[in-house]
matplotlib code that plots the C-alpha trace (Angstrom):
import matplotlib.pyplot as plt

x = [66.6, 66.6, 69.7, 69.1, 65.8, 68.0, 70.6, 67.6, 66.1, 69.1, 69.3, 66.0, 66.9, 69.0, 67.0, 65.8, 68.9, 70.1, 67.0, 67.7, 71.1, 70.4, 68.0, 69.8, 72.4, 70.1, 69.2, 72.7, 73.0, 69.9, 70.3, 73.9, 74.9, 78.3, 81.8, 83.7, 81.9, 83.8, 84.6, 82.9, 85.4, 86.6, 90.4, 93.6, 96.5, 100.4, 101.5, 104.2, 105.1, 103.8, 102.6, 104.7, 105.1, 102.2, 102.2, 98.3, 97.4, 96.4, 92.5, 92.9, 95.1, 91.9, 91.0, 94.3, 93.3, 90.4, 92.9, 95.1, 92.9, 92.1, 95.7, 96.4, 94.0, 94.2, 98.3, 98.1, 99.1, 100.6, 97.7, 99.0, 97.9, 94.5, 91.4, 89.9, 86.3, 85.2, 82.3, 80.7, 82.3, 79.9, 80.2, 83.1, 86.3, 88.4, 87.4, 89.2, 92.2, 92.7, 91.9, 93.8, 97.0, 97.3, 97.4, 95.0, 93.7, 90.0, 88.9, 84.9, 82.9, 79.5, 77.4, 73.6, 72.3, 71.5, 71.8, 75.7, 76.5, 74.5, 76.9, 80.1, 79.3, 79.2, 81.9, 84.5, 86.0, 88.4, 88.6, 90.0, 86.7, 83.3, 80.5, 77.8, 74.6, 75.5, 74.3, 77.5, 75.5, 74.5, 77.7, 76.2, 80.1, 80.7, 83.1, 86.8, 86.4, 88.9, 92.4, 91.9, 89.0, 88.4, 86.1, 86.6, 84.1, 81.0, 80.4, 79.2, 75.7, 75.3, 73.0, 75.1, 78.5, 78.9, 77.2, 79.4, 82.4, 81.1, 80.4, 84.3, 85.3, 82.9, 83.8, 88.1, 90.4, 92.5, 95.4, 93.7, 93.8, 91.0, 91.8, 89.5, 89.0, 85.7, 85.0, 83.1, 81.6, 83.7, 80.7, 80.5, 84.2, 83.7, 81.0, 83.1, 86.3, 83.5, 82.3, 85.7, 87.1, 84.3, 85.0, 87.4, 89.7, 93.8, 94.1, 97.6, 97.5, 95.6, 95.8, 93.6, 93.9, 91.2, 94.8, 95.0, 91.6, 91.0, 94.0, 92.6, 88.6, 90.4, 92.4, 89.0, 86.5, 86.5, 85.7, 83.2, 81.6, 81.0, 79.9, 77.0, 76.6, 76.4, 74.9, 72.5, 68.7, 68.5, 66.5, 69.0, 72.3, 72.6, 72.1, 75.2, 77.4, 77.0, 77.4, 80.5, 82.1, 82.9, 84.4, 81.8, 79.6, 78.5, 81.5, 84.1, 83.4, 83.5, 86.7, 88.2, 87.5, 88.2, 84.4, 84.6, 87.5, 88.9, 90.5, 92.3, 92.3, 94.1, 93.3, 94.1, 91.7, 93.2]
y = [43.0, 39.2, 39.4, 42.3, 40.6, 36.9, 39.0, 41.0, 37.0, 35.4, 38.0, 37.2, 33.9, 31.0, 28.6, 30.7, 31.5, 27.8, 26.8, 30.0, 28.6, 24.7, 26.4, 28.5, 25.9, 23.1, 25.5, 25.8, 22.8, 21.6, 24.1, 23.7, 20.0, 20.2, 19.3, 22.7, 24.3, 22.3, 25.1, 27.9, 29.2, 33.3, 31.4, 32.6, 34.3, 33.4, 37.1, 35.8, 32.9, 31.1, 27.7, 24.9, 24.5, 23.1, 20.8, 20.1, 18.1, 19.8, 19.1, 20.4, 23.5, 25.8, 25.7, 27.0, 29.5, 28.0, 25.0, 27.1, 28.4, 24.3, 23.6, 27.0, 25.8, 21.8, 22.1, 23.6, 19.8, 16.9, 14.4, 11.4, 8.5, 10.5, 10.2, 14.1, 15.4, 18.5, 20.4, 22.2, 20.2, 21.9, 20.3, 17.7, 20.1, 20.6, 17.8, 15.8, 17.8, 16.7, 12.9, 13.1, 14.9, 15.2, 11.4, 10.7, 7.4, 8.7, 11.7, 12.8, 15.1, 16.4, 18.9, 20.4, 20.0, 16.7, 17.7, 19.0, 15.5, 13.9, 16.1, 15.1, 11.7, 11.8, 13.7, 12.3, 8.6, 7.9, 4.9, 6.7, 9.7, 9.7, 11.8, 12.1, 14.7, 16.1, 19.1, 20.9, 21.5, 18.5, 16.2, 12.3, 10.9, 9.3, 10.8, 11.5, 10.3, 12.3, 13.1, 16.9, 18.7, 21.0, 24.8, 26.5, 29.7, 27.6, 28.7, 31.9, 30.1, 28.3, 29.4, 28.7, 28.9, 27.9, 25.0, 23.8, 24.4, 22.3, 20.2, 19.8, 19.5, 16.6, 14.6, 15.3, 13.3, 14.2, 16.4, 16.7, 19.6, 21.6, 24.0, 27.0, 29.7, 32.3, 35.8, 38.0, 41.8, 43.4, 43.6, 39.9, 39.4, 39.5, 37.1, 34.9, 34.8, 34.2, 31.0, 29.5, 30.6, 28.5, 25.5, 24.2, 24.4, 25.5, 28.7, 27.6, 30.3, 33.3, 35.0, 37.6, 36.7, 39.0, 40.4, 36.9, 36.5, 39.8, 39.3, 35.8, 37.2, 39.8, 37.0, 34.8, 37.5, 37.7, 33.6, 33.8, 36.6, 34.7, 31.6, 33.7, 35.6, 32.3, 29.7, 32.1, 33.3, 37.4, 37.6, 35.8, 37.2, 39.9, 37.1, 34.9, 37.8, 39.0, 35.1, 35.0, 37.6, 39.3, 42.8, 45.8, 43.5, 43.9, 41.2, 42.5, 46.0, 45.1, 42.8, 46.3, 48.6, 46.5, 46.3, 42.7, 40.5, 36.7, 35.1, 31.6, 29.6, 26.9, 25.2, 21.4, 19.9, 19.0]
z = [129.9, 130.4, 132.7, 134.6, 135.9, 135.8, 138.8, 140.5, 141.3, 142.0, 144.9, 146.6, 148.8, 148.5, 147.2, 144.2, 143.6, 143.2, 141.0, 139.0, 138.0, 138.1, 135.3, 133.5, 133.0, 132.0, 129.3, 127.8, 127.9, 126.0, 123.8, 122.4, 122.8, 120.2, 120.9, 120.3, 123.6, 126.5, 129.4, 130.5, 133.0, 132.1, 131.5, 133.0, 131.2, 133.0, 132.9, 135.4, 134.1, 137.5, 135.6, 133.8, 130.9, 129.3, 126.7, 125.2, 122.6, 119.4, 120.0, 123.3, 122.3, 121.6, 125.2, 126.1, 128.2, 130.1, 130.6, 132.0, 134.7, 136.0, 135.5, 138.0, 140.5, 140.5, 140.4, 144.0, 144.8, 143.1, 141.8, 140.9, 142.3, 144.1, 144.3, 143.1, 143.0, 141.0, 142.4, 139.7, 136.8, 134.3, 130.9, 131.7, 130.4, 133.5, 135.0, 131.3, 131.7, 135.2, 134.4, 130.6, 131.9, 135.6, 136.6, 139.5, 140.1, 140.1, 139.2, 139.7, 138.4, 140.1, 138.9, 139.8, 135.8, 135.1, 131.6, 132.0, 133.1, 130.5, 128.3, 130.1, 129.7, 126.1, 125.3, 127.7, 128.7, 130.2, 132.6, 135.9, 134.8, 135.5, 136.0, 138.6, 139.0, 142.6, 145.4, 146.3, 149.4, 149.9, 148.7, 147.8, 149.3, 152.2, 155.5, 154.3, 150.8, 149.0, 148.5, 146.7, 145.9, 143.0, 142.6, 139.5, 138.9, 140.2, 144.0, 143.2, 142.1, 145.4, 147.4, 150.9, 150.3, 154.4, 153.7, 150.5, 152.6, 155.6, 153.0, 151.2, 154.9, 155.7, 152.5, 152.6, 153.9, 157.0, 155.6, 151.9, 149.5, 148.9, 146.1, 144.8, 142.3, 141.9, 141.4, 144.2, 144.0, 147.1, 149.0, 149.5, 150.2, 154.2, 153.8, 151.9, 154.7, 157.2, 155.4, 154.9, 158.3, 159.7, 157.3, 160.2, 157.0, 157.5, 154.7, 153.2, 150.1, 148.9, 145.6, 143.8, 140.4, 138.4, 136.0, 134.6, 134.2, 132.8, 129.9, 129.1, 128.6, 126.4, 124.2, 123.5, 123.4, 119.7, 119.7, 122.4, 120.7, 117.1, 119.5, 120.9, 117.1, 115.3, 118.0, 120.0, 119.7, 119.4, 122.5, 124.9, 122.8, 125.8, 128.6, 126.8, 126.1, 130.4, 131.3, 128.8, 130.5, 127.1, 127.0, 127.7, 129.7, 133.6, 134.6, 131.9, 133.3, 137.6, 137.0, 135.0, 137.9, 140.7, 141.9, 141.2, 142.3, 140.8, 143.8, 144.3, 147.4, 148.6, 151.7, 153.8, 156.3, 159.7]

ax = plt.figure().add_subplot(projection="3d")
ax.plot(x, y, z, "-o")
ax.set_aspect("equal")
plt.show()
C-alpha cells in the first residue's frame, strides 16, 4: 500500500522526511488546481461553544469547519492592525480567512511547495495578503519581524521541529504571539515539550483538542469522501482517504482511541 510505504520513509531521517512531503504536496497540488479544494486542515467542531460567533460569507460557509479550526487558533490574540505570518499556509485558505475577516495590517503566507503558493496566488487577493515559497526551518524574514505567528496541522511534516521553533522565536517580535495547532502519536509527545521548552518561548495555554477535531472529520467525511471518489486516480484513492483523515482510516482510527492526540498551543516570546 502506497501509504504504508509513504509513513515507513517519512520515518528514516529528517531530510527524507521533508522532501517526502514537499513532494507529496506538490503532487496535490498539480494534480487538482480547482477552487472548491481551499483547506486541508481535519476542521474543528465548538462542542463548547468556546468560539464567537462566526459570521462567514456564503462562498466561504462550506469551509465552516476547517475555518473554524484557523479562527480557534489565530483568535488566541487580537489581530488588528498586525503584521501575521502563516507557516505552512498550504493552498492559501486560512491564511484568506485571517486577511478577509480578522483585520491585520499584513498577513503572509509561506509554504515549502512552490506549487501551493502558485495556487494561493491565484485564488486569493487581497491587498494586506500575499504569498511567499518559504523553509519553516529555515524562515527567509529578518530578526523580530512579526507581531503573531500562525501553525495549523503542518509541523508534523518538518523534519526538525526544534529548529522551526528556534526559528518562530528568531523572526517574532519581543512580546509577540505565537499560536499552534497539530496532531502527535503519544510516543512523540515528550519530544514535542522538549522542542518548545527549548524555543526560549513563555507557554501561556495548552489544550488537547482531538474531540473537536474528531466531531468535525465526522461532519465532512461524507464530502471528503466523494472529493477523493470523483477527483482521484484508483491507485492513490487509499493515500487521499489516510491524508483526509476520513473515518476508518489510520488517523480517524489513533484520534478515536486516544493513540493519537490534536493539541493547541499558545505561546509569547520574551
Amino acid at each position: 500500500m502506497i501509504e504504508n510505504l509513504f509513513i515507513f520513509l517519512t520515518g528514516i531521517s529528517p531530510k527524507i522526511k521533508r522532501n517526502l512531503w514537499r513532494w507529496w504536496y506538490q503532487l496535490m497540488a498539480k494534480s487538482y488546481q480547482k477552487t472548491d479544494w481551499k483547506f486541508m486542515n481535519y476542521g474543528f467542531s465548538d462542542l463548547n461553544l468556546e468560539l464567537n460567533p462566526l459570521t462567514l460569507s456564503p462562498e466561504d460557509e462550506n469551509n465552516r469547519y476547517f475555518i473554524q479550526l484557523y479562527h480557534y487558533v489565530a483568535t488566541a490574540t487580537d489581530l488588528t492592525g498586525k503584521k501575521v505570518l502563516e507557516v505552512g499556509c498550504g493552498r492559501g485558505g486560512g491564511a484568506s480567512y485571517v486577511a478577509k475577516y480578522l483585520q491585520p495590517q499584513e498577513m503572509i503566507g509561506v509554504d515549502f511547495s512552490q506549487e501551493n503558493i502558485n495556487l494561493a496566488n491565484q485564488f486569493y487577493q487581497f491587498p494586506n495578503l500575499s504569498f511567499q515559497q518559504g523553509d519553516a526551518e529555515n524562515l527567509p524574514f529578518a530578526d523580530q519581524t512579526f507581531d503573531v505567528i500562525i501553525n495549523v496541522e503542518s509541523s508534523h511534516c518538518y523534519g526538525s521541529m526544534t529548529k522551526f521553533v528556534q526559528e518562530v522565536e528568531r523572526v517574532l517580535k519581543t512580546g509577540g504571539i505565537f499560536t499552534w495547532a497539530d496532531l502527535r502519536p503519544l510516543n512523540e509527545l515528550e519530544k514535542l515539550k522538549e522542542s518548545f521548552a527549548n524555543s526560549g518561548l513563555i507557554e501561556l495555554k495548552t489544550v488537547n483538542i482531538t474531540p473537536n477535531v474528531l466531531k468535525a472529520l465526522d461532519l465532512v467525511n461524507e464530502s471528503k469522501q466523494t472529493l477523493i471518489k470523483n477527483n482521484v486516480p484508483a491507485f492513490l484513492k487509499n493515500a487521499f482517504q489516510e491524508f483526509a483523515g476520513v473515518k476508518d482510516s489510520k488517523i480517524y482510527q489513533g484520534l478515536k482511541t486516544g493513540q493519537i492526540v490534536y493539541l493547541s498551543y499558545i505561546f509569547q516570546k520574551k
